[in-house]
C-alpha positions in Angstrom: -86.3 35.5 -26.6 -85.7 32.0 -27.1 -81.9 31.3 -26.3 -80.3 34.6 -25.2 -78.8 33.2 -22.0 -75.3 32.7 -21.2 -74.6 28.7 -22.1 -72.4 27.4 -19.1 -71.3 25.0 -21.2 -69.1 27.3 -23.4 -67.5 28.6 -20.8 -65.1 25.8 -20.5 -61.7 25.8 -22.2 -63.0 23.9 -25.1 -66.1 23.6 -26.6 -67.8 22.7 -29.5 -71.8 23.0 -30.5 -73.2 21.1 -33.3 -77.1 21.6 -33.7 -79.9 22.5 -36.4 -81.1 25.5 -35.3 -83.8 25.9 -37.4 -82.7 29.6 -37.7 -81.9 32.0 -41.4 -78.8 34.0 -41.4 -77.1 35.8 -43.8 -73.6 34.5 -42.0 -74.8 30.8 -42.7 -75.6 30.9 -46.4 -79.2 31.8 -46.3 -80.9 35.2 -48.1 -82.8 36.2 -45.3 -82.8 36.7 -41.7 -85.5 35.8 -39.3 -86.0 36.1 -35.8 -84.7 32.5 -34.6 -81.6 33.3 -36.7 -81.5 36.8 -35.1 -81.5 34.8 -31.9 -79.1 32.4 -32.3 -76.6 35.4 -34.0 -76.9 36.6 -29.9 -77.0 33.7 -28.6 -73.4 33.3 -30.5 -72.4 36.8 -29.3 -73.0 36.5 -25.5 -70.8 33.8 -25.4 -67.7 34.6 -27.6 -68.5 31.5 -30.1 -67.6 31.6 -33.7 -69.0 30.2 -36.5 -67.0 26.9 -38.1 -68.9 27.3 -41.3 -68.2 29.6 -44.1 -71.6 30.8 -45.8 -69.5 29.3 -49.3 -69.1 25.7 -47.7 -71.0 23.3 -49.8 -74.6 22.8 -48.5 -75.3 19.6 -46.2 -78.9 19.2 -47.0 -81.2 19.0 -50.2 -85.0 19.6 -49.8 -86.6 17.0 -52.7 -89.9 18.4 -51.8 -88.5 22.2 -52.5 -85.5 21.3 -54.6 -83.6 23.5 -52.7 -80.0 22.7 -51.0 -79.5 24.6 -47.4 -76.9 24.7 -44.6 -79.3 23.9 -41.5 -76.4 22.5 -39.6 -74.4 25.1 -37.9 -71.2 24.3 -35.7 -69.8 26.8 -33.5 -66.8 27.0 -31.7 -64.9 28.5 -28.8 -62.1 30.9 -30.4 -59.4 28.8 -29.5 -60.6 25.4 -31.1 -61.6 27.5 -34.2 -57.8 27.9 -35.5 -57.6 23.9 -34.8 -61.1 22.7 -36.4 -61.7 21.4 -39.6 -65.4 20.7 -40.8 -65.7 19.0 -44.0 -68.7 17.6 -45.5 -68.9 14.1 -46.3 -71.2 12.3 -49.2 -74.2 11.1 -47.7 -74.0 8.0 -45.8 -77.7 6.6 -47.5 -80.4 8.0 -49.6 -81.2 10.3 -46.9 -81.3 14.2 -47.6 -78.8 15.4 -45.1 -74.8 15.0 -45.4 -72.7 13.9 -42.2 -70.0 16.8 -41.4 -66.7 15.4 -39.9 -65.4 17.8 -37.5 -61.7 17.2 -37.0 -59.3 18.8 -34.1 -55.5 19.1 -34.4 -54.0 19.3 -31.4 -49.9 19.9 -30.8 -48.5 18.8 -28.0 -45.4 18.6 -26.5 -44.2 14.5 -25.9 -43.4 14.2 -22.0 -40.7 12.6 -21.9 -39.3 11.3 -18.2 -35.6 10.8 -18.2 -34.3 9.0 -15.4 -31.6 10.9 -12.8 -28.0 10.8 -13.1 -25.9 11.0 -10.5 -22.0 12.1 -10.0 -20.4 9.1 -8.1 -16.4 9.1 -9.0 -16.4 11.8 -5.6 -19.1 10.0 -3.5 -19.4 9.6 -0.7 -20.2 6.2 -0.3 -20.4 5.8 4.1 -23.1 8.7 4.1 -25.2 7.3 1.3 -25.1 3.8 2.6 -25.9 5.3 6.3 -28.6 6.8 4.9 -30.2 4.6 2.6 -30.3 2.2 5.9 -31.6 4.8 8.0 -34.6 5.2 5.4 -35.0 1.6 5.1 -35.7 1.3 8.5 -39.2 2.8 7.9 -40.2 0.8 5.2 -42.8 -2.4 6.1 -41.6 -4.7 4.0 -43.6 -8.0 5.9 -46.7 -7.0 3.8 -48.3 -8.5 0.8 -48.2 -5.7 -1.4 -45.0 -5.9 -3.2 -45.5 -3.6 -5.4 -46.1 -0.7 -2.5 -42.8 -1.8 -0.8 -40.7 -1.7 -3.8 -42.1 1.8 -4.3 -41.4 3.0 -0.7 -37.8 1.1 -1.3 -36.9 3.2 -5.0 -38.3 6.4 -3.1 -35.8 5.7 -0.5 -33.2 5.1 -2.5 -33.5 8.0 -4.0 -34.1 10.0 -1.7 -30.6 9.2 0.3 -29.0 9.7 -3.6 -30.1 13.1 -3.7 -29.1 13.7 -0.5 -25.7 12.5 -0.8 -24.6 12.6 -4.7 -24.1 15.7 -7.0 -26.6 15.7 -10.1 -25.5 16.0 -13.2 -24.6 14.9 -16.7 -21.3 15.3 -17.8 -19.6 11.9 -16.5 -22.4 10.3 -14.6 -24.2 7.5 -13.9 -27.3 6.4 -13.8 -28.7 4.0 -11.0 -28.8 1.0 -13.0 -25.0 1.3 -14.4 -25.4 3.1 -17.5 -23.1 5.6 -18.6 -24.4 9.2 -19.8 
């Protein structure tokens, strides 16, 4: 019972093994099964992987002693990261027997995109807002060396008392820096 356990490392969103496994399987090209291969077929099963390679995909290693080409490289693959992988084998990087396999991972994502907040001002109500922003001023330390804090605290305000005060929207708004939307 070599490797029957539970890996806590595949049980993360993501995850990707790459290994040699030194194991015979029918599912990875190979006309025989034996007992490591038997193993690592459970080992795969306890915790949901799947294999990346198709027993067809063109063999990464050639034995000159044997003459014989194998797939002793196996990748496996949360389910999830298996409709976004790619393996592909690449030619061989030096005289030496085994291929490199390039595992790619498409991802889609949505861009975020952070658009500033408009305001209503033609009906504002200009007293309140300046009463306000004042009020929340107050607060703010400005006699320190960290500029960049203060002007922070300052925007927040500013914002704050905006929110407060002005109607959001978009149809004949304003930005805060003069912009028409």
């Amino acid at each position: 019972m070599l490797i029957q356990t539970k890996s806590e490392d595949c049980t993360q969103k993501y995850c990707i093994i790459v290994g040699d496994f030194n194991s015979y399987s029918l599912n990875w090209g190979y006309e025989d099964l034996d007992t490591r291969g038997e193993e690592v077929e459970e080992w795969q099963v306890i915790n949901n992987l799947q294999l990346l390679i198709d027993k067809d995909d063109e063999p990464i290693f050639y034995s000159r002693a044997w003459k014989t080409i194998s797939m002793p490289d196996l990748t496996f693959a949360i389910n999830n990261i298996l409709r976004k992988a790619n393996r592909q084998v690449l030619a061989p990087l030096t005289t030496n027997d085994n291929k490199p396999i390039a595992i790619t991972v498409t991802t889609i994502t949505s861009p975020n995109i952070h658009t500033l907040p408009r305001w209503k001002l033609k009906k504002a109500d200009w007293y309140r807002f300046r009463s306000l922003t004042n009020q929340l001023m107050v607060e703010i330390n400005c006699q320190t060396s960290q500029v960049d804090k203060s002007l922070r605290e300052i925007t927040r305000a500013i914002i704050k008392a905006a929110r407060k005060v002005f109607q959001e929207g978009h149809d004949h708004t304003m930005s805060l820096t003069g912009q028409k939307g």
